[in-house]
VMD Tcl script that builds the backbone (N, CA, C; Angstrom):
set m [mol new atoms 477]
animate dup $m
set s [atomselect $m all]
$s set {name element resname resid chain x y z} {
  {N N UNK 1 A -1.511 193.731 60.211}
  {CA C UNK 1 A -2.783 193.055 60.289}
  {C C UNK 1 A -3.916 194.032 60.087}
  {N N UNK 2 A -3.787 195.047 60.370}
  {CA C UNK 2 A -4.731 196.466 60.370}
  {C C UNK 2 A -5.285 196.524 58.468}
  {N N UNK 3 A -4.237 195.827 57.565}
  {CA C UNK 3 A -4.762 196.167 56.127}
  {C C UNK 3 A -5.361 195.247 55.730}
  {N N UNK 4 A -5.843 194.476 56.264}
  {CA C UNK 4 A -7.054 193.220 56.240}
  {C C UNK 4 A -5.941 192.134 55.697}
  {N N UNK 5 A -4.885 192.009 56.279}
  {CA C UNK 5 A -4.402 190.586 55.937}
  {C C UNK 5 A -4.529 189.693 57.009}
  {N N UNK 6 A -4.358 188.337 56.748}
  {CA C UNK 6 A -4.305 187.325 57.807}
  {C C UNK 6 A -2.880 187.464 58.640}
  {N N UNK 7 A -3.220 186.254 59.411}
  {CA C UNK 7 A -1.591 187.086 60.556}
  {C C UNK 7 A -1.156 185.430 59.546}
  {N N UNK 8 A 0.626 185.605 59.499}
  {CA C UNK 8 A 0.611 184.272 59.235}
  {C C UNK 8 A 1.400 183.877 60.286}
  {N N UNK 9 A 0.670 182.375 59.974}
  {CA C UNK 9 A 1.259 180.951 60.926}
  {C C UNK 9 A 2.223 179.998 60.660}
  {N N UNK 10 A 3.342 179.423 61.258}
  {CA C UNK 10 A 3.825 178.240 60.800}
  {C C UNK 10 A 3.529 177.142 61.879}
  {N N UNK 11 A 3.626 176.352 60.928}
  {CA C UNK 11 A 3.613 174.945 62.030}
  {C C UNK 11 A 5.309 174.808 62.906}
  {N N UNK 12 A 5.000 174.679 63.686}
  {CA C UNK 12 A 5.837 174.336 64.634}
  {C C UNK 12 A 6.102 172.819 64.539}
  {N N UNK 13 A 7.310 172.391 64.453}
  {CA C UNK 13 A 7.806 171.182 64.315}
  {C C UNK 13 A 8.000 170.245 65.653}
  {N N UNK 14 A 8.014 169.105 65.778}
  {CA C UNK 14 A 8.043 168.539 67.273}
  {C C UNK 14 A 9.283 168.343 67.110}
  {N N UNK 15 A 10.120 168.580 66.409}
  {CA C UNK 15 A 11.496 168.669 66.354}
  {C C UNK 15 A 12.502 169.803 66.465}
  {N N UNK 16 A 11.764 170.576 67.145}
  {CA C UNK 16 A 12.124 172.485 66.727}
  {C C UNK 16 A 11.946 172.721 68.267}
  {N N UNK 17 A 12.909 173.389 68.585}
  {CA C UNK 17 A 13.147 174.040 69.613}
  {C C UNK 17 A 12.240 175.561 70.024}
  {N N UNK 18 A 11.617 174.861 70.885}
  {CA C UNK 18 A 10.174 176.292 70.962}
  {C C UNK 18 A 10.836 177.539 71.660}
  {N N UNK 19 A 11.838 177.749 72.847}
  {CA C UNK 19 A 12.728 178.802 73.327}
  {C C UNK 19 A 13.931 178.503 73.682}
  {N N UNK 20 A 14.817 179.555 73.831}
  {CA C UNK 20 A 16.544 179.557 74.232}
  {C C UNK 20 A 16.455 178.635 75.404}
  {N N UNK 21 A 15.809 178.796 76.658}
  {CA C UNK 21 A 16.211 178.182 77.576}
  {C C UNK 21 A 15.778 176.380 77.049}
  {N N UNK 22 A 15.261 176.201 76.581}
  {CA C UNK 22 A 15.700 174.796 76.155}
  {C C UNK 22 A 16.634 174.236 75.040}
  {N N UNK 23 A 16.884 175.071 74.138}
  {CA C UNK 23 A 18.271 174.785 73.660}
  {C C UNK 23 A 19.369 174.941 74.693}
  {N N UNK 24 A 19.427 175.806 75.857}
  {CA C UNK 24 A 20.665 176.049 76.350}
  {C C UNK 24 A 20.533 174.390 77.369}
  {N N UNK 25 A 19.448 174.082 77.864}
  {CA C UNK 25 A 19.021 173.025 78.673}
  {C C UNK 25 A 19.381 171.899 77.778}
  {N N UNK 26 A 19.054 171.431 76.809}
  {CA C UNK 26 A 19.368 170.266 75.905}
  {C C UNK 26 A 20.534 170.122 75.658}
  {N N UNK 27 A 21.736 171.437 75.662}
  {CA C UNK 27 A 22.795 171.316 74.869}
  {C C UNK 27 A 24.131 171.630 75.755}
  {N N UNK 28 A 23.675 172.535 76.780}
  {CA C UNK 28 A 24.639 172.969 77.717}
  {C C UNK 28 A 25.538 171.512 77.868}
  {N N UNK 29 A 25.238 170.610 78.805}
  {CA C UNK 29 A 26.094 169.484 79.009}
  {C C UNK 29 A 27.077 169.287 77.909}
  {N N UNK 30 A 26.536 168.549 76.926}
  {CA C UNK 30 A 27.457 167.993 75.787}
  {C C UNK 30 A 28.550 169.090 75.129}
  {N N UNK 31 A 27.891 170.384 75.385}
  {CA C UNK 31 A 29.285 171.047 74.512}
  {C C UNK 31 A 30.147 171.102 75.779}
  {N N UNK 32 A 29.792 171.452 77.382}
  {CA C UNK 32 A 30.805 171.399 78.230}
  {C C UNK 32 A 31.784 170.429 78.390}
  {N N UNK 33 A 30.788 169.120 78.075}
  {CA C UNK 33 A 32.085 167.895 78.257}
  {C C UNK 33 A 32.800 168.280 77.284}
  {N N UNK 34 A 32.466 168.439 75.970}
  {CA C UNK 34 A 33.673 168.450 74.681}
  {C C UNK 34 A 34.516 169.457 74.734}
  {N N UNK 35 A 34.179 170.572 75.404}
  {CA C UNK 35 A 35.035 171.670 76.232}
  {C C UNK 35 A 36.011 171.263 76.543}
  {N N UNK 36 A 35.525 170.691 77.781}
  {CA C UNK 36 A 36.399 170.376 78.980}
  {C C UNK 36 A 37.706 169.233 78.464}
  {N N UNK 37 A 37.076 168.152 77.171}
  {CA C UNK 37 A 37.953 167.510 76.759}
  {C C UNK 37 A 39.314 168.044 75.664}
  {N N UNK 38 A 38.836 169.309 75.097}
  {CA C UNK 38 A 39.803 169.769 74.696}
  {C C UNK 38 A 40.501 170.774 75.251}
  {N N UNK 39 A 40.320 171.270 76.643}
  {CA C UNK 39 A 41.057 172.298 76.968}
  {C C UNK 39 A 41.297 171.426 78.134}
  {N N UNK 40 A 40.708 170.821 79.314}
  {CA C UNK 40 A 41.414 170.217 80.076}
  {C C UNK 40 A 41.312 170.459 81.947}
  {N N UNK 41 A 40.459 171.805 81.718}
  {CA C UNK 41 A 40.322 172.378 83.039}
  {C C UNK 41 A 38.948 173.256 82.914}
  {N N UNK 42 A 38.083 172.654 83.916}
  {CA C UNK 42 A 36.827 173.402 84.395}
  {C C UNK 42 A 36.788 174.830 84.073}
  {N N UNK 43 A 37.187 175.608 84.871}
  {CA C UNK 43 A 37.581 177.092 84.220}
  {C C UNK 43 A 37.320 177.565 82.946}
  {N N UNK 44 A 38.283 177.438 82.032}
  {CA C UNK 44 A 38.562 176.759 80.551}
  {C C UNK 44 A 37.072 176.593 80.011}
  {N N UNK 45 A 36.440 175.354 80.372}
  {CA C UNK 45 A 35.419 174.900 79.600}
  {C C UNK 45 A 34.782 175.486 80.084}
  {N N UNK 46 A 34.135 175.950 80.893}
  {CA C UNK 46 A 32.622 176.477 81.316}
  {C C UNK 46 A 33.039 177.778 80.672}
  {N N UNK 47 A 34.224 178.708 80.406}
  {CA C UNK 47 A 33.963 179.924 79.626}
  {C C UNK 47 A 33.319 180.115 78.129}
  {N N UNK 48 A 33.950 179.123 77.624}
  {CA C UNK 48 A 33.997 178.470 76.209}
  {C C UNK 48 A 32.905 177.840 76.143}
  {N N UNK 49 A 31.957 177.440 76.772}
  {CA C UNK 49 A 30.749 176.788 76.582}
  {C C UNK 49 A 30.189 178.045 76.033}
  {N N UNK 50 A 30.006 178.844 77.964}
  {CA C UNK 50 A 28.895 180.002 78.040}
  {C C UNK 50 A 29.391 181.332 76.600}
  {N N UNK 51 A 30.591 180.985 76.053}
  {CA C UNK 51 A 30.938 181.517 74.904}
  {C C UNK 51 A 30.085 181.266 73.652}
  {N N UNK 52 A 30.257 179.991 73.322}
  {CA C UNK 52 A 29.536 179.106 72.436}
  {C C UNK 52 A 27.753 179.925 72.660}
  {N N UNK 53 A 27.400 179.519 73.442}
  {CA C UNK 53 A 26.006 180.588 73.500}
  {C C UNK 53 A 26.084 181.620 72.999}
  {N N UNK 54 A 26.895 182.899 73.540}
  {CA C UNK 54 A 27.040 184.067 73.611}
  {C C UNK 54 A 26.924 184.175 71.870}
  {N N UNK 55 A 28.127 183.577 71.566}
  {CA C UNK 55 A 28.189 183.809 70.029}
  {C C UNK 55 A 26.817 183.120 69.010}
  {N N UNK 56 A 26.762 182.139 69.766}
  {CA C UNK 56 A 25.065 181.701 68.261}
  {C C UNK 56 A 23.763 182.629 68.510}
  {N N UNK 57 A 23.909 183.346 69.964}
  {CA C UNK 57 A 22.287 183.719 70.167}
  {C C UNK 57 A 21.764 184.664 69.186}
  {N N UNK 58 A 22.803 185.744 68.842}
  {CA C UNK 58 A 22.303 186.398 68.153}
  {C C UNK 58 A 21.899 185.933 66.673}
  {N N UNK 59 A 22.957 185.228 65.735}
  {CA C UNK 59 A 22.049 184.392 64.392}
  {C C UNK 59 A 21.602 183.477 64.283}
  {N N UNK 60 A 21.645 182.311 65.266}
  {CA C UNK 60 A 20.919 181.318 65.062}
  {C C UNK 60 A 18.877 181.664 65.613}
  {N N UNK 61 A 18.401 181.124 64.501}
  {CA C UNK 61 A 16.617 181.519 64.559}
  {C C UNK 61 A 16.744 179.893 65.553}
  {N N UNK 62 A 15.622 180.081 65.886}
  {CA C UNK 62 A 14.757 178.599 66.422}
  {C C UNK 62 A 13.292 178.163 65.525}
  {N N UNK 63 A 13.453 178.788 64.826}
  {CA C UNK 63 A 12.589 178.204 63.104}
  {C C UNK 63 A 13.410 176.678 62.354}
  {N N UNK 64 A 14.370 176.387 62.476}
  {CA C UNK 64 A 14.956 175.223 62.232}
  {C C UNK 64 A 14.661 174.205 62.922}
  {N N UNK 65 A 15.434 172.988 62.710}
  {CA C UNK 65 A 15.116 171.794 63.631}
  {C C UNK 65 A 16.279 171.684 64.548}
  {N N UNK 66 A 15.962 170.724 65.754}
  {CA C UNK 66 A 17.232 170.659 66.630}
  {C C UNK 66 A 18.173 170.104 66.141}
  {N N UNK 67 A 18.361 169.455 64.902}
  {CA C UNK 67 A 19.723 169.027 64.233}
  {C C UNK 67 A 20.175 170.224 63.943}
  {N N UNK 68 A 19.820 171.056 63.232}
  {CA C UNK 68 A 20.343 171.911 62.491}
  {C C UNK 68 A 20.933 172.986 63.697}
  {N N UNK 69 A 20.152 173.275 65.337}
  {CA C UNK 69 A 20.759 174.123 66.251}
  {C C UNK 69 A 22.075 173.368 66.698}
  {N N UNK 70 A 21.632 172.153 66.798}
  {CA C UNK 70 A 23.086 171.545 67.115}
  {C C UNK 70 A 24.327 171.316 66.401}
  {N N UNK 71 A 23.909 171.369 65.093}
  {CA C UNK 71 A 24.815 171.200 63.926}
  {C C UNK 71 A 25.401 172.918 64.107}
  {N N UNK 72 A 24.607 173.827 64.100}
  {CA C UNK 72 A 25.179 175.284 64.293}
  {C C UNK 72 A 25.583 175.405 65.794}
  {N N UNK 73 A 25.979 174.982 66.357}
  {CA C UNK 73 A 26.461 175.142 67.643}
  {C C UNK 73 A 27.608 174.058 67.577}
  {N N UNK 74 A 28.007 173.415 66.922}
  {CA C UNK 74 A 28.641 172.408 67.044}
  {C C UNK 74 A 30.323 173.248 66.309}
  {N N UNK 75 A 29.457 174.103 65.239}
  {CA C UNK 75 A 30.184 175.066 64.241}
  {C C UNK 75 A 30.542 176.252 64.999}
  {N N UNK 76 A 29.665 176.496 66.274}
  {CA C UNK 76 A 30.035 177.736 66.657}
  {C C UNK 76 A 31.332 177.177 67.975}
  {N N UNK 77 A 31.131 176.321 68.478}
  {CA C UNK 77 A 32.644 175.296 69.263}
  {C C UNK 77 A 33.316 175.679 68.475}
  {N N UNK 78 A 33.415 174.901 67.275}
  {CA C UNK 78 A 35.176 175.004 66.536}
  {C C UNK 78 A 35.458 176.504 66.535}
  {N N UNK 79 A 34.813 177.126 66.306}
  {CA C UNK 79 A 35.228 178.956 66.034}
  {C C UNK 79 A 35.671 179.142 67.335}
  {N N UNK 80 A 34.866 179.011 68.727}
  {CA C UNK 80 A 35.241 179.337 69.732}
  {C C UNK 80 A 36.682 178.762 70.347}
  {N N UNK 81 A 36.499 177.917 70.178}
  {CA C UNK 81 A 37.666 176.849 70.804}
  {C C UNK 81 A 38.902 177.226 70.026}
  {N N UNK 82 A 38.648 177.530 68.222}
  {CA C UNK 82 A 39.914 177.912 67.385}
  {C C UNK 82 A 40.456 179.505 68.194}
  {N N UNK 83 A 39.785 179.934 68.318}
  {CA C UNK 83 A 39.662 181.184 68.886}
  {C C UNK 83 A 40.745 181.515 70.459}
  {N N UNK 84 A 40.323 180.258 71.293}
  {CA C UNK 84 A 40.992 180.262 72.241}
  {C C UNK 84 A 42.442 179.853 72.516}
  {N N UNK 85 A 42.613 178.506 71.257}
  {CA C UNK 85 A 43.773 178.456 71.086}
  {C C UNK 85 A 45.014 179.389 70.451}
  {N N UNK 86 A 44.289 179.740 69.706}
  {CA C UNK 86 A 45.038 180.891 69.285}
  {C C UNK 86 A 45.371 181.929 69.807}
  {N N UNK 87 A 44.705 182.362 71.183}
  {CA C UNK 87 A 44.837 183.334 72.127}
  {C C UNK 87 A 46.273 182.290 72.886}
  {N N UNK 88 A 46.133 181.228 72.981}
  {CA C UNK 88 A 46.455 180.546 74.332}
  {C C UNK 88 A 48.108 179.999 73.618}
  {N N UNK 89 A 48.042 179.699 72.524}
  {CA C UNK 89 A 49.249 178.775 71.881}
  {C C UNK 89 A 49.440 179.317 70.362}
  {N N UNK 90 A 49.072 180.778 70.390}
  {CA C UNK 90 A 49.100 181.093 68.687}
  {C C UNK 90 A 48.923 180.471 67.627}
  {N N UNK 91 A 48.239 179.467 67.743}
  {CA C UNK 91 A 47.845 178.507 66.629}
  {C C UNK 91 A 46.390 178.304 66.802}
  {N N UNK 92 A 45.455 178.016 65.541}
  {CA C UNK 92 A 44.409 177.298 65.819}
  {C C UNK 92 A 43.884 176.026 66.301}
  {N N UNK 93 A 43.269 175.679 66.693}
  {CA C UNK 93 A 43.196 173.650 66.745}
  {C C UNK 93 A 41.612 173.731 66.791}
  {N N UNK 94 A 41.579 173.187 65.794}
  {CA C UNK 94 A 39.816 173.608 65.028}
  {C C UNK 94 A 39.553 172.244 65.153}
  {N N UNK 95 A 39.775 171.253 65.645}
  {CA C UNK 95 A 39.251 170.109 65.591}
  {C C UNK 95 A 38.308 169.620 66.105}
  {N N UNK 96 A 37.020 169.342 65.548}
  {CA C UNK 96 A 36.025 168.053 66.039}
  {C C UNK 96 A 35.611 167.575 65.579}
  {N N UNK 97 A 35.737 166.665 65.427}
  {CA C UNK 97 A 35.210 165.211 64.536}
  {C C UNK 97 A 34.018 164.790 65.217}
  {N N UNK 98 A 33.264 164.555 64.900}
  {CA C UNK 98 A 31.842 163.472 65.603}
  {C C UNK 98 A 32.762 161.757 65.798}
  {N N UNK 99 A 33.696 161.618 64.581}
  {CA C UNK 99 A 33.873 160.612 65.235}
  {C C UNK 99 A 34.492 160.056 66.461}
  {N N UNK 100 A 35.740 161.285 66.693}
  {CA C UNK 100 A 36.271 160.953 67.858}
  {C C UNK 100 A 35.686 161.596 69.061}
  {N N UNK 101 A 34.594 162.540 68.736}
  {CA C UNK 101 A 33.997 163.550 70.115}
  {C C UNK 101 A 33.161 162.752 70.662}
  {N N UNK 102 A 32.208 162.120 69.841}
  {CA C UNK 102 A 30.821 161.187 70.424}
  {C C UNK 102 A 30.893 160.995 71.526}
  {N N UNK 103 A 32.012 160.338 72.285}
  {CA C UNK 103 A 31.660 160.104 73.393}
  {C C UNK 103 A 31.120 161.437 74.368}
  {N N UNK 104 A 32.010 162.550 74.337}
  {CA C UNK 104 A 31.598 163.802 74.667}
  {C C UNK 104 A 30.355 164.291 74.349}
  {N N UNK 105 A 29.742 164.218 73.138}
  {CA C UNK 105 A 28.376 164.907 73.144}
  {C C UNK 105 A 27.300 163.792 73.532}
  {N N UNK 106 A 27.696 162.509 74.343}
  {CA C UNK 106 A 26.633 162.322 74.257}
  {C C UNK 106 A 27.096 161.976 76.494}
  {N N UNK 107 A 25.584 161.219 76.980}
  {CA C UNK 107 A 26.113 160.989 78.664}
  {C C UNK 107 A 26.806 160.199 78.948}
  {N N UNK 108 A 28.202 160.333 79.803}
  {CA C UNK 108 A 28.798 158.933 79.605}
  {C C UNK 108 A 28.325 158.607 81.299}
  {N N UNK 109 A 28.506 157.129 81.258}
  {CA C UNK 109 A 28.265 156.508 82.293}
  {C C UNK 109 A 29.491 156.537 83.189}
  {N N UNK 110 A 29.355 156.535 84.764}
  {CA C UNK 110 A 30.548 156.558 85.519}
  {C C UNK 110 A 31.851 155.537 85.423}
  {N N UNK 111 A 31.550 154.362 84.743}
  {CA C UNK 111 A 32.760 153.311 84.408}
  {C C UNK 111 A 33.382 153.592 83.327}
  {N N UNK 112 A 32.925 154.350 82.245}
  {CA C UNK 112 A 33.709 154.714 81.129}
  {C C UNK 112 A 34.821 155.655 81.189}
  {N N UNK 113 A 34.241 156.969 82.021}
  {CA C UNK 113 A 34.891 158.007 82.840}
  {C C UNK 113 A 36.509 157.606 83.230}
  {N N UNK 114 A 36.455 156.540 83.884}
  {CA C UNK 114 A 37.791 156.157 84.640}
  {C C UNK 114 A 38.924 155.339 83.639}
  {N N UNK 115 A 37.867 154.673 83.067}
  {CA C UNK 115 A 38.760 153.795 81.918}
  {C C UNK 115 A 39.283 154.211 80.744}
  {N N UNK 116 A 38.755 154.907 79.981}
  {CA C UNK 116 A 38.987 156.366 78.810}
  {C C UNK 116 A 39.790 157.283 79.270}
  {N N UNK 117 A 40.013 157.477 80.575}
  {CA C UNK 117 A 40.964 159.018 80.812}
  {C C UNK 117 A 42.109 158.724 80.366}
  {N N UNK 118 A 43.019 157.812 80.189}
  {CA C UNK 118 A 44.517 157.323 79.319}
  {C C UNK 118 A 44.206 157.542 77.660}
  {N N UNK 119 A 42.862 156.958 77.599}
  {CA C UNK 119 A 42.921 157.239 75.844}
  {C C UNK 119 A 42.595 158.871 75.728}
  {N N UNK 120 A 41.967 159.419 76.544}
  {CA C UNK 120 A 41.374 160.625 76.199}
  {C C UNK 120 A 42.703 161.869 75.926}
  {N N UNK 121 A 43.729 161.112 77.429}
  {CA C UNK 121 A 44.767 162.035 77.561}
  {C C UNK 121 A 45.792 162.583 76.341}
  {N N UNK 122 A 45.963 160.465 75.767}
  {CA C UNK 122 A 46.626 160.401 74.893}
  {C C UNK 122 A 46.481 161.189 73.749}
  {N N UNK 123 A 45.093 160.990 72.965}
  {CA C UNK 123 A 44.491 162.064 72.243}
  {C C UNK 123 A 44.880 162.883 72.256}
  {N N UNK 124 A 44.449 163.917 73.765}
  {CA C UNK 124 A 44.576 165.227 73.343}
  {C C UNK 124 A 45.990 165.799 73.400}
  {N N UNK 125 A 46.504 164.918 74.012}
  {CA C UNK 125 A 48.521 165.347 73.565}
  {C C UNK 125 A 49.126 164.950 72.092}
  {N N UNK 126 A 48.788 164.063 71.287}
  {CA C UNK 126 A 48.648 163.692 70.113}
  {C C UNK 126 A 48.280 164.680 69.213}
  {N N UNK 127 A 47.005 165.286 69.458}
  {CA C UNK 127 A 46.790 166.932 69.223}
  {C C UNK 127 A 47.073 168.006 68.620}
  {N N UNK 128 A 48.367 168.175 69.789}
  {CA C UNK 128 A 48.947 168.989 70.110}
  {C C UNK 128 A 50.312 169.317 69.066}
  {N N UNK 129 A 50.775 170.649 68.782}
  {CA C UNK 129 A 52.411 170.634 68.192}
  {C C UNK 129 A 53.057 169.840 69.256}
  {N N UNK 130 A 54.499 169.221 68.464}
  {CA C UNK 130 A 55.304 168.426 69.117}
  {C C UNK 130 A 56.222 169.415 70.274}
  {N N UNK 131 A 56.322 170.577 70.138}
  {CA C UNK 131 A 57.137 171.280 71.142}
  {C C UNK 131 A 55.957 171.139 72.508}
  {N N UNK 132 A 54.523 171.862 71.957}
  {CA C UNK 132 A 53.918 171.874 73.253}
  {C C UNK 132 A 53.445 170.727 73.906}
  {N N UNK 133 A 52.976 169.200 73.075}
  {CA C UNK 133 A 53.214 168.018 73.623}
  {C C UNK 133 A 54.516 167.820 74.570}
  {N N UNK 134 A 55.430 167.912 73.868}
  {CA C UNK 134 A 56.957 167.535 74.904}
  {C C UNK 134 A 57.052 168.475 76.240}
  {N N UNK 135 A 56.561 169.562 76.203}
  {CA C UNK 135 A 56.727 170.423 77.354}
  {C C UNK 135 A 55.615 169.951 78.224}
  {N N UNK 136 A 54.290 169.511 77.414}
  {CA C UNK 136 A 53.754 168.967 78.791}
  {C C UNK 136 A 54.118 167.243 79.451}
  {N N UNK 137 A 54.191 167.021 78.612}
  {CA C UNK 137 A 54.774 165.159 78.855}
  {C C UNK 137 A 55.980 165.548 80.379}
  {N N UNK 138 A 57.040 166.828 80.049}
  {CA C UNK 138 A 57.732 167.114 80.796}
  {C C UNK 138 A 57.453 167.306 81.886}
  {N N UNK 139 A 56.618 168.225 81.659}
  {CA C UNK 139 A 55.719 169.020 83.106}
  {C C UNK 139 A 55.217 167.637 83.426}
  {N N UNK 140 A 54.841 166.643 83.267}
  {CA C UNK 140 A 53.550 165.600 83.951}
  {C C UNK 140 A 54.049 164.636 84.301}
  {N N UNK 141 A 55.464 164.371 83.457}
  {CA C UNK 141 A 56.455 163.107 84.045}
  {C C UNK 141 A 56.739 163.234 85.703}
  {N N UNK 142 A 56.151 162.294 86.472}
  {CA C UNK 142 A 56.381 162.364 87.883}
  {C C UNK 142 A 58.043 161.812 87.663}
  {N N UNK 143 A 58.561 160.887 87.225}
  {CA C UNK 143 A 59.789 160.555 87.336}
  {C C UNK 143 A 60.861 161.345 86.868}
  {N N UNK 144 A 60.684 162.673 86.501}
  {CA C UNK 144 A 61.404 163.244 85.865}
  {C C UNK 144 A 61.433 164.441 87.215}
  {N N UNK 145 A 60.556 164.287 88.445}
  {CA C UNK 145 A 60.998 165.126 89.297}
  {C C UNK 145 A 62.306 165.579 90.383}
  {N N UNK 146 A 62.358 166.273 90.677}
  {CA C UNK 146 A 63.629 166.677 91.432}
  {C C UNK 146 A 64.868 167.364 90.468}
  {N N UNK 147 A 65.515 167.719 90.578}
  {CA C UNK 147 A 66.962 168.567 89.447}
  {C C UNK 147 A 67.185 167.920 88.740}
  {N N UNK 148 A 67.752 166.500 88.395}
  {CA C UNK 148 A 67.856 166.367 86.694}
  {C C UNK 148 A 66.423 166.587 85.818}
  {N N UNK 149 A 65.715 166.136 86.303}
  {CA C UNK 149 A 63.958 166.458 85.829}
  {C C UNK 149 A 63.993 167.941 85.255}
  {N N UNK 150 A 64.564 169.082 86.668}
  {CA C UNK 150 A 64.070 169.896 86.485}
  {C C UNK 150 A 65.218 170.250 85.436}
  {N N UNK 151 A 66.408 170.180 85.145}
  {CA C UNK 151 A 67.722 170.467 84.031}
  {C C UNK 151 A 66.905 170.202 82.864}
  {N N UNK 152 A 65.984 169.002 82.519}
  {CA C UNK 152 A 65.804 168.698 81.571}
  {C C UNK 152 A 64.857 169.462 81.079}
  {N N UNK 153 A 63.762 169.537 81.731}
  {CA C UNK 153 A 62.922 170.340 80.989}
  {C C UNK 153 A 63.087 171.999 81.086}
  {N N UNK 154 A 64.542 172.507 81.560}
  {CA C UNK 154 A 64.813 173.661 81.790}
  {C C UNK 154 A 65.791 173.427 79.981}
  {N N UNK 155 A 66.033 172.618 79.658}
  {CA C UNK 155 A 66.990 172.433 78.616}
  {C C UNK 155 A 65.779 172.344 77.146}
  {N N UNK 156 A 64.949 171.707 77.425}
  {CA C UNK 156 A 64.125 171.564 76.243}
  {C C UNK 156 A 63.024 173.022 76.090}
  {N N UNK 157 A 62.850 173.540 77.110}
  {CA C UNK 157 A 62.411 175.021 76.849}
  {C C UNK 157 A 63.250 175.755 76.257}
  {N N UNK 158 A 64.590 175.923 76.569}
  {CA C UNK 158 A 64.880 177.098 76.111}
  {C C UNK 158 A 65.801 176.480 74.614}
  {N N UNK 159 A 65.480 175.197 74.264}
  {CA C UNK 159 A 65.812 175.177 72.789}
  {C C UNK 159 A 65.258 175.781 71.554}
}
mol reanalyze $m
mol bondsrecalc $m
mol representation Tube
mol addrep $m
């Protein structure tokens, strides 16, 4: 500014995210639920959220609009989440669809919560490779408890 130029200005958009703490405020929730729906345990998701941050802060600008932070955060989930599976089950599982996540990124109401947990479950075992589906179906079958239960899924592990 010292060589006689003007300072320059942009317009700020009412659609543009003015600092971090309100992207992290606007967005925190929705990526935790979609977290939590693909991994399954609190723990789990709240790392992978506060991950999801960790990794966009440094390239994502707040010169864009909030589609576009959410659209890049939405991109930085699948990396994270591919990331974890692959730590967790040597494979990737890069999946999110808007169509089947929606319910996750957006608030669900307390009656949906209870009624969706069978479809949600189903899903995310559907998911899954068929070895690590069957080992958990195993693990979760209450009727499969006590010694033949336990023969069986002592038999399908070590196939």
């Amino acid at each position: 500014m010292d060589d006689g130029e003007s300072p320059r200005l942009r317009v700020v958009d009412a659609d543009a995210y003015l600092d971090w703490e309100t992207v992290y405020r606007d967005n925190v929730m929705r990526l935790y639920r979609l977290m939590y729906a693909r991994v399954g345990n609190r723990a789990d998701a709240e790392d992978l959220t506060s991950e999801v941050f960790r990794t966009a802060l440094g390239p994502l600008h707040l010169d864009v609009s909030k589609g576009e932070v959410r659209s890049y955060l939405l991109v930085t989930a699948r990396t994270v989440l591919a990331s974890h599976w692959t730590r967790h089950l040597g494979l990737p599982v890069t999946s999110i669809d808007p169509r089947w996540d929606l319910p996750y990124l957006t608030e669900p109401s307390r009656a949906d919560q209870s009624s969706e947990a069978h479809g949600r479950a189903s899903r995310i075992l559907a998911a899954l490779p068929d070895r690590y589906r069957r080992i958990l179906e195993l693990r979760l079958d209450g009727s499969r408890s006590g010694p033949g239960g336990e023969r069986a899924r002592r038999h399908f592990v070590t196939q």
